[in-house]
C-alpha positions in Angstrom: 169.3 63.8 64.3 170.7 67.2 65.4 172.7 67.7 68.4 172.4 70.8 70.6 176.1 71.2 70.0 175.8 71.8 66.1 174.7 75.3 66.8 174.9 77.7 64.2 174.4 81.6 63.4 170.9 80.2 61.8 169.6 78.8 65.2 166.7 79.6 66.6 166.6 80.6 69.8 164.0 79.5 72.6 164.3 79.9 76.2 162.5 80.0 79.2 162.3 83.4 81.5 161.7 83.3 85.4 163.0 83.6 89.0 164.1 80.5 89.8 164.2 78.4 86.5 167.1 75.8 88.1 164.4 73.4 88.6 163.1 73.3 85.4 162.5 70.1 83.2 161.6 72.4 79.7 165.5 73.1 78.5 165.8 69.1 78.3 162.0 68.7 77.1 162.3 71.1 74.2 165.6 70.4 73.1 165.1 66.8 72.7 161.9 67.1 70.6 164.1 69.7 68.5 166.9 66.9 68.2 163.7 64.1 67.8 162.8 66.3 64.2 166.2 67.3 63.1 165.1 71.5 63.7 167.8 74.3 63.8 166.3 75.0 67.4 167.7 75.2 70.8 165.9 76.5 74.1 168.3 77.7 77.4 166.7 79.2 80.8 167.5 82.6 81.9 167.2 83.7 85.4 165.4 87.1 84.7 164.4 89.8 87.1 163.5 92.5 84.2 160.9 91.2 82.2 160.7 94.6 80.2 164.9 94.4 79.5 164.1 90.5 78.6 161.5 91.4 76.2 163.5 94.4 74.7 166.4 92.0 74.0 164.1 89.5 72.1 163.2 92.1 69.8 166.8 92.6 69.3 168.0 89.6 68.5 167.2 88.4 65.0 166.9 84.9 65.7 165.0 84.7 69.0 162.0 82.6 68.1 159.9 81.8 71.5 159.6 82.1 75.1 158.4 80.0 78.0 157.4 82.4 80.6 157.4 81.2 84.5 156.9 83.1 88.1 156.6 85.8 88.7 156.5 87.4 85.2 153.2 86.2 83.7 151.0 88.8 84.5 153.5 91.8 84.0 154.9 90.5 80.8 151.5 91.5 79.1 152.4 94.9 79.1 155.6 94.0 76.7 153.5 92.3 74.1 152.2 93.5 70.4 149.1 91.2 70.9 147.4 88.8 72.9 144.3 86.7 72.2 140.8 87.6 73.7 140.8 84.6 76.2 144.4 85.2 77.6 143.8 89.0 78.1 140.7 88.1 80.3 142.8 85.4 82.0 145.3 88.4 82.8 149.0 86.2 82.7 150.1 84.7 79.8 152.8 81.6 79.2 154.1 81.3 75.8 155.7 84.3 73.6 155.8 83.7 69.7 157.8 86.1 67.9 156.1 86.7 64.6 157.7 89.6 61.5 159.0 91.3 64.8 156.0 90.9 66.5 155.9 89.3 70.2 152.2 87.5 70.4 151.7 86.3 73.8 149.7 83.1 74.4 148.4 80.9 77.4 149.2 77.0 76.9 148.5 75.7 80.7 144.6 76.4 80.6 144.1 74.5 77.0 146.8 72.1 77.8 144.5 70.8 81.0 141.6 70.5 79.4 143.2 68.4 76.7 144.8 66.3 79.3 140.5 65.9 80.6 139.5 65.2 77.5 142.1 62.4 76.3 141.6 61.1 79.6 137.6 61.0 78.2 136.1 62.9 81.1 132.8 64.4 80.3 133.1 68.6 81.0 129.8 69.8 78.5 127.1 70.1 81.1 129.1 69.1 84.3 129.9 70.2 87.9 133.3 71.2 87.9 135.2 71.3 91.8 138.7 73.2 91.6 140.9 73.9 94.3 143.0 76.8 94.1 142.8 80.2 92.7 146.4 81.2 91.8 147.6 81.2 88.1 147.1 77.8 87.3 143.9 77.7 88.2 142.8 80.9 86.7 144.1 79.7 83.5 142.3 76.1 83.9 138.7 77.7 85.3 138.7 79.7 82.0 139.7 77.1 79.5 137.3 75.2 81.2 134.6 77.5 80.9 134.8 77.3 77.3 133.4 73.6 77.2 130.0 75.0 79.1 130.1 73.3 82.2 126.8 73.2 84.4 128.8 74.8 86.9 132.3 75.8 88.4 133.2 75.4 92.3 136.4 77.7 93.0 137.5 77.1 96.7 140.1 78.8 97.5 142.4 80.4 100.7 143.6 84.0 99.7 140.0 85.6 99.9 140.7 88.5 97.4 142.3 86.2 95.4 139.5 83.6 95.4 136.8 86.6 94.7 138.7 87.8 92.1 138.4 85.2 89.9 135.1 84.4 90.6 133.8 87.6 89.5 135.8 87.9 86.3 134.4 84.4 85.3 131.1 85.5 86.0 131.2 88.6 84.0 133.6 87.4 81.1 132.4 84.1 81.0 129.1 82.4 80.3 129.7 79.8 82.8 128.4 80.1 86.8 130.8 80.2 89.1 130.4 79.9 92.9 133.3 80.7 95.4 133.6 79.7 98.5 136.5 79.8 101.0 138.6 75.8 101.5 137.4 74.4 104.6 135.9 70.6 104.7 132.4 71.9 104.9 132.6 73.5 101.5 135.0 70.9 100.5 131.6 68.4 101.0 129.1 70.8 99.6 131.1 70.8 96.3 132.1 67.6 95.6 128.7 66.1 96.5 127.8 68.2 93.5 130.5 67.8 90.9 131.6 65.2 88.6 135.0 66.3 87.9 137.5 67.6 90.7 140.9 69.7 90.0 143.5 70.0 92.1 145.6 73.3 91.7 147.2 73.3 94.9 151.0 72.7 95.9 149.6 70.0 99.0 150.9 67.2 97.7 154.1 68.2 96.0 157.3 67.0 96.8 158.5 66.6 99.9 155.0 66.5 101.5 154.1 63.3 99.5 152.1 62.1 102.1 149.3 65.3 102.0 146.1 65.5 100.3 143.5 68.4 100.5 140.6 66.4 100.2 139.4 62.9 102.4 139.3 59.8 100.4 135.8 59.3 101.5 134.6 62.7 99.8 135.6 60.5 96.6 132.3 59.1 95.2 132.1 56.9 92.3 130.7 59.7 90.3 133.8 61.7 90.4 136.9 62.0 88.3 139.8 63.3 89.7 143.0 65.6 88.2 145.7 66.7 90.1 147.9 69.1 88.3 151.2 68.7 91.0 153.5 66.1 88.9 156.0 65.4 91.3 155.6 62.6 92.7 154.2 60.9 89.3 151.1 59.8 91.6 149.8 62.0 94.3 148.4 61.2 97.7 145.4 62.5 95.9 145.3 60.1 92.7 146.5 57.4 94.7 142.9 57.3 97.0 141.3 58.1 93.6 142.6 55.2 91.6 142.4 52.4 94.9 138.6 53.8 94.8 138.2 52.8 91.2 138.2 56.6 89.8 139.2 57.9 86.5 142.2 59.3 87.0 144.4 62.2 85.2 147.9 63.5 85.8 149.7 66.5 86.0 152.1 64.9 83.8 149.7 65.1 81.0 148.8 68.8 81.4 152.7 69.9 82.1 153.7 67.6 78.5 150.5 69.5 76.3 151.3 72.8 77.8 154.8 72.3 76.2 153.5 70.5 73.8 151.3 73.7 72.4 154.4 75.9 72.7 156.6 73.9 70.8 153.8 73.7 67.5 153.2 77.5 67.9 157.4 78.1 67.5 158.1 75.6 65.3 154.8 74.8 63.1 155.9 71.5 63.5 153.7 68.5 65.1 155.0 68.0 68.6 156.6 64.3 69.3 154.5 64.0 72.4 155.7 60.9 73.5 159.1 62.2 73.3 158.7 64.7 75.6 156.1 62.9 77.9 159.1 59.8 78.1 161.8 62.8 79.0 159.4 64.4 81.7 159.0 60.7 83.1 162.3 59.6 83.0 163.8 62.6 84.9 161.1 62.2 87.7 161.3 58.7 88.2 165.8 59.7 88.8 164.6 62.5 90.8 162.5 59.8 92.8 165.0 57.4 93.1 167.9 59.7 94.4 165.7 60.5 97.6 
């Protein structure tokens, strides 16, 4: 097994760009799944301000493989790209930087790496009423992968008005898919879920250190409904917890955080992703986090 301390001229490098990137679980994710298949790989976090500068010194280097890219440089990094597929450019941000014969291709890995999290959970999206809270990035990214598996219908409910119309009309008129948005109160809350099978949650209520929050009353819940919350710390929401004692299927945000890492690590590496691997790593380091408190 390689170490990250047998690093060599011949390295690849992969890191992560943002403002903050202290917090961040993928240097120990990604270099233990490069250790776990013996790859000449390692990934560090940079603390960037100047995505532009970033991206100029990624061209330079020789050896610079890939890039993880967090807040707030997902939108503005698409102007610093060679290419960029058809469904992350009507998404507008993008996640994942491949560089390719000197080429920087930018993908998005959150959106897919939901809906793969739904669908090896088995929950049913062709034909359904989707619910999902939130209309930042995430849920951009997740509304449009969505999409893709023709839904009945989307329900975006949101709080930043233009941000919540924004999206509504770009899936409306770059998608196939019909989306209704409507501002978060309870009223539209009930209207929604009354009608949907599956609900997302995109939201930070819930998140550590407000463990004990939830957007939506367990008794909007109905046996029809599965539920995903995409905040992974804590490992079970308020949320999931009211789901699962009312006998729902449940999916975590553990799932979608591991498959959006695991999507970048196969597009840098060509390699298959040890999964498990990084899903134990991502575990292991909340359930410390949890215990230190």
């Amino acid at each position: 097994m390689k170490w990250i301390t047998d690093i060599r001229p011949s390295t690849a490098l992969c890191a992560l760009i943002g403002n903050p990137v202290a917090h961040s679980m993928s240097p120990a994710i990604h270099n233990r799944a490069f250790a776990e298949l013996d790859l000449d790989y390692v990934y560090v976090a940079f603390r960037v301000e100047d995505v532009g500068a970033a991206m100029t010194g990624m061209r330079a280097f020789d050896n610079f493989r890939g890039m993880s890219v967090t807040i707030p440089h997902k939108v503005s990094i698409i102007a610093h790209l060679d290419e960029i597929t058809d469904v992350d450019r009507g998404i507008g941000s993008v996640n994942t930087v491949v560089k390719e014969g000197g080429r920087l291709k930018g993908f998005g890995s959150d959106g897919p790496g939901a809906r793969q999290a739904l669908i090896d959970a088995g929950v049913e999206l062709n034909g359904k009423t989707i619910t999902i809270l939130g209309s930042g990035g995430a849920a951009r990214a997740i509304a449009f992968s969505l999409a893709r598996a023709r839904p009945a219908a989307i329900f975006l409910l949101g709080v930043i008005e233009p941000e919540l119309r924004a999206l509504t009309q770009d899936l409306v008129s770059k998608t196939a898919v019909r989306a209704i948005g409507a501002l978060l109160d309870g009223k539209s809350l009930e209207v929604a879920l009354a009608q949907s099978q599956v609900l997302i949650h995109c939201t930070p209520v819930g998140m550590h250190p407000k463990v004990d929050e939830s957007v939506v009353a367990a008794s909007l819940l109905h046996r029809d409904l599965a539920v995903m919350d995409i905040v992974y710390n804590p490992l079970k929401t308020k949320l999931l917890a009211d789901a699962e004692a009312r006998g729902l299927k449940t999916v975590s945000g553990v799932d979608m955080f591991v498959n959006q890492a695991v999507i970048q690590f196969e597009l840098w590496t060509g390699k298959a992703a040890p999964r498990e691997v990084m899903k134990e790593v991502v575990i292991t380091h909340l359930r410390a986090e949890s215990e230190k408190r």
